[in-house]
C-alpha positions in Angstrom: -17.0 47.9 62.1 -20.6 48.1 63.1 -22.8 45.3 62.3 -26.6 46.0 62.2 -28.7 43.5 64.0 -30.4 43.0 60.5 -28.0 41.7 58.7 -27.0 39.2 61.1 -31.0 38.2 60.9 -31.3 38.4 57.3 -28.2 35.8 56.9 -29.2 33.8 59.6 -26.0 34.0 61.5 -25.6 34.4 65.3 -23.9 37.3 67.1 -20.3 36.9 66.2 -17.7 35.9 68.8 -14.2 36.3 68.7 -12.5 33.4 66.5 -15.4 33.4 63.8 -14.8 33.9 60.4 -17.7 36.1 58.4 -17.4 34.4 55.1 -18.4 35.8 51.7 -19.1 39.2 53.4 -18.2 43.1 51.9 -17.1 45.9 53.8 -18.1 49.4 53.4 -16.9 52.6 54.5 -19.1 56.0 54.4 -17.0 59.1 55.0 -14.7 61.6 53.9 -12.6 60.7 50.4 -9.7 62.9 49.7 -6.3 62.6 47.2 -3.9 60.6 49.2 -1.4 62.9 51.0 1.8 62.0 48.7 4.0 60.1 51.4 1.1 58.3 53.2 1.3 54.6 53.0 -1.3 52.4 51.8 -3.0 50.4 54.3 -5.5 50.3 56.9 -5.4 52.5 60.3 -7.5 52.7 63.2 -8.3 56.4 64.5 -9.2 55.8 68.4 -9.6 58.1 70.7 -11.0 57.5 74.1 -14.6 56.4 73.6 -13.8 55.1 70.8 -11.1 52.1 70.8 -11.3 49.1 68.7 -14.3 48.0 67.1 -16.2 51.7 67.6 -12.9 53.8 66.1 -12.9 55.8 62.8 -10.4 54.1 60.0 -8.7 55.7 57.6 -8.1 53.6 54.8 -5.7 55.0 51.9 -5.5 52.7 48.4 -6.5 52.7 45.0 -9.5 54.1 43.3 -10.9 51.8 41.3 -14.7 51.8 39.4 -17.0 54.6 40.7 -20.5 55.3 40.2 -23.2 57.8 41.6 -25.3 56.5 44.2 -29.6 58.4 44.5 -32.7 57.7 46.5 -36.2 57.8 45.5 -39.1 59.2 47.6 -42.6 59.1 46.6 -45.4 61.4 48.0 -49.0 61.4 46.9 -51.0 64.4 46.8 -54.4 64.1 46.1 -55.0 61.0 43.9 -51.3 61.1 42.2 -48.2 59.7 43.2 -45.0 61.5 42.6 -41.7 59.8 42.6 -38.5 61.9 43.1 -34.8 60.6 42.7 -32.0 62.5 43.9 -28.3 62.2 44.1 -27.3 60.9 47.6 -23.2 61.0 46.5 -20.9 58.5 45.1 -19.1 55.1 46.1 -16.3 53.6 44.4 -14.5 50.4 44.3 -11.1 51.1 47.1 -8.7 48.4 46.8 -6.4 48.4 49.7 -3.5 45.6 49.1 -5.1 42.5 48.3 -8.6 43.5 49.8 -11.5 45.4 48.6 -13.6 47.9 50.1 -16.7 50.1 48.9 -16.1 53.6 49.2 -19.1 56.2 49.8 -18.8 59.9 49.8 -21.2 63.0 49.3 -19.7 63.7 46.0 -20.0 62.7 42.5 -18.6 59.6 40.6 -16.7 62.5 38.4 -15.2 63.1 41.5 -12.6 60.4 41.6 -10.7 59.4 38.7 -10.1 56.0 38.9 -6.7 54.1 39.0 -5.7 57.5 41.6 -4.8 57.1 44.9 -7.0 58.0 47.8 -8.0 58.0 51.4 -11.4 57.7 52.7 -11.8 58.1 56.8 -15.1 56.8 58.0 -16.4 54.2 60.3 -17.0 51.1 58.2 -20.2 48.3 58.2 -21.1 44.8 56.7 -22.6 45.0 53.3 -26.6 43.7 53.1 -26.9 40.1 51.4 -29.4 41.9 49.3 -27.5 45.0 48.2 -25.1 43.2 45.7 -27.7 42.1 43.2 -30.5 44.7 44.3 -28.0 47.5 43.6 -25.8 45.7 40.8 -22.6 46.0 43.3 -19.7 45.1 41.8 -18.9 41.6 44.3 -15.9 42.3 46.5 -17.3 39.9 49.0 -14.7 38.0 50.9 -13.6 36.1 54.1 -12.7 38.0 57.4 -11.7 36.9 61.0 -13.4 38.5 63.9 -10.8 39.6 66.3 -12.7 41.9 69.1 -16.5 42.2 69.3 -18.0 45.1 71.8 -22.3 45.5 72.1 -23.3 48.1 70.4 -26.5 50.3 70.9 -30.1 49.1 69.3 -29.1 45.2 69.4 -26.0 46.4 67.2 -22.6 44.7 67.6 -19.4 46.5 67.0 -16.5 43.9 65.8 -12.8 44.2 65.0 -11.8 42.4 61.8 -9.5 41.2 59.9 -8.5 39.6 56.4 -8.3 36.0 56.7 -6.1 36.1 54.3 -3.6 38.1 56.5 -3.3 40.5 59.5 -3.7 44.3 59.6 -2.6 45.9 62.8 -4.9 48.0 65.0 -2.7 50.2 67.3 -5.7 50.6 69.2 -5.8 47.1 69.9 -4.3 45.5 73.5 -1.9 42.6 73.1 -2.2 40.3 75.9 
């Protein structure tokens, strides 16, 4: 999961280390969301490939669809002496509950899209949610505690760590056992 230098400034934490727990954090992932293929388990799997192990890989995480709503940008531009302010639609995220944990869900579709209570996979690379997006955006709060397990530097002062629930243990096939 890739952690942006920002949010590690804006909640005042250090660069986090193998062994520390994130506490009171939320985990999004931005990608594709399709029906579940019937016979695919829920759960949480790494897609590595070489470049990409650990931390950096693609997940595909298959659960439930919970509450949905449609997520839009604004963009002002002046001409002459008025401002204009456009909004457009910039896709969808959902509530994706995964066993006991909780996950928001983007995609480049609609909140229509999904209908909720279905079961779905989304593949994407996930990231930390900002402190300031739950009551900035109204997010419904999934925040909750997870272990780092792997952390690999990242480009622009970003880190790249492996987590986990602390609640329990997913497996990472990517992952070496030593």
């Amino acid at each position: 999961m890739r952690v942006r230098d920002w949010i590690l400034v804006e909640a005042g934490w250090p660069e986090p280390s193998p062994g520390d727990v994130l506490r009171g954090v939320g985990v999004r992932i931005k990608g594709e969301l399709v029906p579940a293929p019937a016979g695919r388990p829920e759960g949480i799997e790494s897609l590595a490939f070489a470049g990409a192990m650990g931390p950096r890989a693609p997940y595909r995480l298959t659960g439930t669809a919970g509450e949905a709503w449609n997520v839009s940008i604004s963009r002002s531009t002046r001409v002459r002496w008025r401002t204009r302010l456009e909004h457009r639609q910039a896709g969808a995220e959902i509530v994706l509950v995964v066993g006991r944990d909780r996950f928001i869900a983007g995609h480049g579709g609609s909140a229509h899209d999904v209908v909720p209570g279905s079961r779905v996979t989304v593949t994407g690379k996930p990231t930390l949610v900002g402190d300031y997006e739950w009551d900035g955006f109204g997010l419904p709060d999934l925040r909750a505690d997870w272990a780092v397990r792997e952390v690999v530097k990242g480009f622009d002062r970003e880190v790249n760590v492996l987590i986990e629930p602390v609640h329990g243990r997913f497996e990472d096939p990517s992952a070496s056992h030593s």
